[in-house]
C-alpha positions, 0 to 999 in steps of 0.5 A: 500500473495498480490504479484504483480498482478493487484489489489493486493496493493487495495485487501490488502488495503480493507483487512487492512480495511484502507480507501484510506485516512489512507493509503496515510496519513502511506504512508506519514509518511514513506516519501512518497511523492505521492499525493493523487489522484496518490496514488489511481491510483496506488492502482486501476493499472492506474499508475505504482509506482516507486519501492521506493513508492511501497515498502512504500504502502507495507510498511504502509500496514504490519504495518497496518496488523501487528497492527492487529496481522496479517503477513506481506501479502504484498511483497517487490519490493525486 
C-alpha cells in the first residue's frame, strides 16, 4: 500500500504504468483543476496538495489499478 511518504503518489504512479500525462488528464476527468506542471511537483514532493487534489491523484491512480485487476494501493486523505 502507498500511504503518505515522500514519493509515494510517483511510486504508484510508475506502478500504475501511467505517464505523467494519463495521470493528470483521469485527475482532470475527476474534477481536478491542478495544472500540469503543479500535478507533477505534487507527484515529486516539491508541492503539498490540498487534500481534495490529493484524494483525486489517489482517486485516478486505484481506478488506474483496479482497471488492471489490482487493489486500491493508494490511500485516501480520509
Amino acid at each position: 500500500m502507498y500511504v503518505d511518504e515522500p514519493g509515494a503518489l510517483e511510486q504508484a504512479r510508475l506502478d500504475a504504468g501511467l505517464t505523467q500525462g494519463d495521470l493528470w488528464l483521469r485527475y482532470f476527468a475527476l474534477g481536478g483543476m491542478t495544472p500540469t506542471l503543479e500535478l507533477e511537483a505534487i507527484l515529486h514532493d516539491a508541492l503539498l496538495p490540498e487534500t481534495g487534489d490529493r484524494d483525486k491523484i489517489a482517486h485516478a491512480l486505484n481506478e488506474c489499478f483496479t482497471e488492471q485487476g489490482r487493489n486500491h494501493p493508494v490511500s485516501y486523505s480520509t
